[in-house]
C-alpha positions, 0 to 999 in steps of 0.5 A: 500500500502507499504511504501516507501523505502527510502535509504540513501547513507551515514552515516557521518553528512549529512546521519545521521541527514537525517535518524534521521529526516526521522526515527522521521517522521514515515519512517519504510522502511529506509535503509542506506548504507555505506562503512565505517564499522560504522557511522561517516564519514570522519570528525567523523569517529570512532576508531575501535572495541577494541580501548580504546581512548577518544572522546576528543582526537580523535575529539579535541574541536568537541567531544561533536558534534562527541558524539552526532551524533553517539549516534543519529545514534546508536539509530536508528540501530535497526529500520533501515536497517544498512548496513555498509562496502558496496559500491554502485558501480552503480545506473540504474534507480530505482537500486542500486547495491551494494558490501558488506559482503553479495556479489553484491546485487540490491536494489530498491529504491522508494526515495534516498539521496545521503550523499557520501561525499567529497575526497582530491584535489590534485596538482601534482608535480614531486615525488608525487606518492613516497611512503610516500606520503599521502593525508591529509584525508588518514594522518588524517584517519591513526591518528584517525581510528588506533592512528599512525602517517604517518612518524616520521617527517611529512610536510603537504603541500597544502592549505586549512582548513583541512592542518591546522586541521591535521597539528595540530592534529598531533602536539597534539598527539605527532608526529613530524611536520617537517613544514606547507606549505600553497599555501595560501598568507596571503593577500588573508586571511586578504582581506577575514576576513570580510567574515570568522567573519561571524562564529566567532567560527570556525575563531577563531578555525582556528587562534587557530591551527596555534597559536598552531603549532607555540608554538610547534615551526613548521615552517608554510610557507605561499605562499609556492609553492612545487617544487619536493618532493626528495627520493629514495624509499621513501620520504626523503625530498621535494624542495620548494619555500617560500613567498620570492621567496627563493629555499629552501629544507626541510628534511622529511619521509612522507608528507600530501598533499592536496589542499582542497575537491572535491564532491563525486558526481559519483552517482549523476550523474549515477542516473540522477543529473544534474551537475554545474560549480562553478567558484569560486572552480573551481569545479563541482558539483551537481544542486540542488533546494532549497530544495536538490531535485537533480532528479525525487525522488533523493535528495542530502546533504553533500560535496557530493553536494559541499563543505561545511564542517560538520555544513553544512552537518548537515543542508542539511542532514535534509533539504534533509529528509523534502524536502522527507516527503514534497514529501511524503505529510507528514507534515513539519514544515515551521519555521524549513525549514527556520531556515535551509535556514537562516543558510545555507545562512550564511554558503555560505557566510563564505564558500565564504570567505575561498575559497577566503582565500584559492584558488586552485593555478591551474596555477601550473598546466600548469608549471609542468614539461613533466615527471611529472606523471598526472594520476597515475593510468595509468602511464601518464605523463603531457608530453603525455598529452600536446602531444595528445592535439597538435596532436589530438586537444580535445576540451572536456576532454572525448575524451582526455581520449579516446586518451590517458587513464588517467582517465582510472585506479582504481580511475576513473579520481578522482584524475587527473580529474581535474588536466586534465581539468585544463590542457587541457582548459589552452592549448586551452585558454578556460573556464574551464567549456567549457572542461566539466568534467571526466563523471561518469560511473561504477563501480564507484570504484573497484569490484572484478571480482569474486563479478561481476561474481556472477551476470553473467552467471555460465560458467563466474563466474567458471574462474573469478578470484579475481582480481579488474576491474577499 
């Protein structure tokens, strides 16, 4: 009989130590798929073909990490099926289907990991959809992936690890920092110390960014809570409010926003996975057992599970592939599970303390103002949100998408999903996980119509256009 086929959705920490894993057991019929154009991720995304920068500048004190993981994925290219710069934009029982260089494809798959990642939270405030605005993510890809800065003077606004990380990344590579303002009060980060000492290496780490931020004289703000962000055209500065409850203005070009991670966890859904409420993120996502089995030969890894960083990421990319050739009936060896699970466990625990450190401040939400744009997509306001609950009286966040269309455009309700969810329970005093969440449907991302046309009929495709579909 043929092997498996076994396809891995992910090429950063979590589908590159999956592959290693499944491809050391003996897989021969194992494929990956990527959107990115070489392995990595987001947290070790690689420098384009003819970029001459060192790993210690692009990955600081995770070089060595970043070096081993791509030499570990560059070692299997030639006993997989490779395939970068493709999308999964659906999955339908047993198929994938994909969009990539070679045009829309369905792949069958008789067992899939799900690695797809994680993308940046975000809380929206008047002015955010100016240009100049960034997410963090999309101002650390600018830095890594093509050696640029965002603006020439840049505040990084939000809360969370990764504000910090870029913030200094900046920093060291020479670009003006304008400030750092963190929702974060610094209370909450004593009160959670206990916690965080449980990975002394990345506490430390932490403290070392921020020590380093303030020897380069960058004002950091903590329980600084953004108010508008001011320009004409593009950004010239922001308003905000500083832990003593001062009004205060900051001059700037360009600003990195982000309030922490939210799992990639469309095609968990779309390929059966049941989803789960995590009060303490104040977040959905994917059920799972021990093991990252998800569904019927569907497992799953990464902050597309949720959010846990790259170490995490790691450990349940391997998890995953031993769970699979346990399945399989393939030989595991027990000591290796557990050794995983004690890790992970000490991980939750630390992950625990930084989500107390640094929490979400969703009550901002419902202070917005009416003309502040919720779903920039669609181009709907808080207002005609508020307004279509008191009319029409939703009780679930689908159907106030149905009445109203945010969640609708190019993202998918990725971004003001939650946002949406958050308004909506607090307009009917209910639990947040009582309102339910965005559901994923496809294409999970945009697909040319020419793309789609190659599977429909002829007459079809003579009159699509290259247009995108949401």
């Amino acid at each position: 009989m043929p092997a498996d086929r076994i396809v891995i959705v992910g090429s950063g920490p979590a589908g590159t130590r999956a592959a290693q894993t499944l491809h050391t057991a003996g897989c021969t019929n194992l494929t990956v798929i990527s959107e990115a154009p070489a392995s990595g991720g987001q947290i070790y995304r690689r420098q384009p073909a003819g970029f001459r920068r060192g790993a210690e500048a692009l990955y600081g004190d995770d070089a060595p990490k970043a070096t081993r993981l791509h030499a570990a994925f560059d070692a299997l290219t030639a006993a997989v099926d490779h395939r970068p710069d493709t999308l999964v934009w659906n999955i339908v029982g047993r198929d994938l289907y994909t969009y990539g260089p070679r045009g829309v494809e369905i792949l069958s798959f008789d067992r899939l990991i799900l690695a797809t990642g994680a993308m940046d939270r975000i809380l929206p405030v008047p002015g955010w959809t100016r240009p100049g605005v960034f997410t963090l993510g999309g101002a650390q890809i600018a830095l890594k992936h093509q050696a640029c800065a965002i603006g020439r003077a840049v505040a990084f606004v939000g809360t969370g690890p990764l504000l910090y990380l870029v913030a200094y990344q900046y920093a060291k590579a020479g670009a003006t920092v304008a400030a750092v303002l963190d929702a974060a009060r610094f209370s909450g980060k004593v009160k959670a110390a206990p916690r965080l000492a449980l990975e002394p290496r990345l506490l430390l780490r932490g403290l070392a960014y921020r020590r380093a931020l303030r020897r380069r004289g960058v004002p950091v703000h903590e329980d600084a809570r953004l108010r508008v962000i001011e320009g004409d055209g593009r950004v010239s500065g922001l308003r905000f409010t500083d832990g003593k409850g001062h009004d205060r203005r900051l001059a700037c070009d360009a600003i990195g926003l982000g309030y922490g991670l939210s799992p990639e966890m469309q095609l968990a859904e779309l390929a059966g996975c049941r989803m789960a409420f995590d009060p303490a993120k104040r977040q959905w996502g994917v059920a799972h057992d021990e093991g990252g089995r998800a569904a019927d030969g569907v497992y799953v890894a990464g902050d597309g599970v949720s959010i846990g960083g790259a170490d995490v990421a790691e450990l349940t990319g391997e998890r995953a592939a031993l769970s699979l050739l346990a399945d399989l009936g393939h030989p595991v060896d027990p000591a290796r599970r557990r050794r995983i699970g004690r890790r992970l466990r000490r991980q939750a625990a630390f992950r625990a303390g930084l989500d107390a450190a640094f929490p979400y401040p969703a009550a901002w939400i419902t202070e917005q103002p009416d003309d502040t744009i919720l779903c920039r997509c669609e181009n709907v306001t808080f207002g005609e949100v508020r307004d279509l609950v008191r009319q029409f009286e939703p009780r679930e966040v689908n159907r106030l998408k149905a009445l109203g269309r945010p969640g609708m455009g190019r993202c998918q309700g990725r971004v003001c999903g939650p946002v949406l969810a958050e308004l909506l329970a607090a307009m009917l005093d209910q639990p947040l996980e009582r309102v339910g969440r965005l559901r994923g449907q496809a294409p999970v991302k945009p697909l040319p119509y020419a793309a789609a046309a190659t599977r429909a009929a002829p007459e079809i495709e003579a009159w699509m256009t290259e247009e995108t579909v949401p």
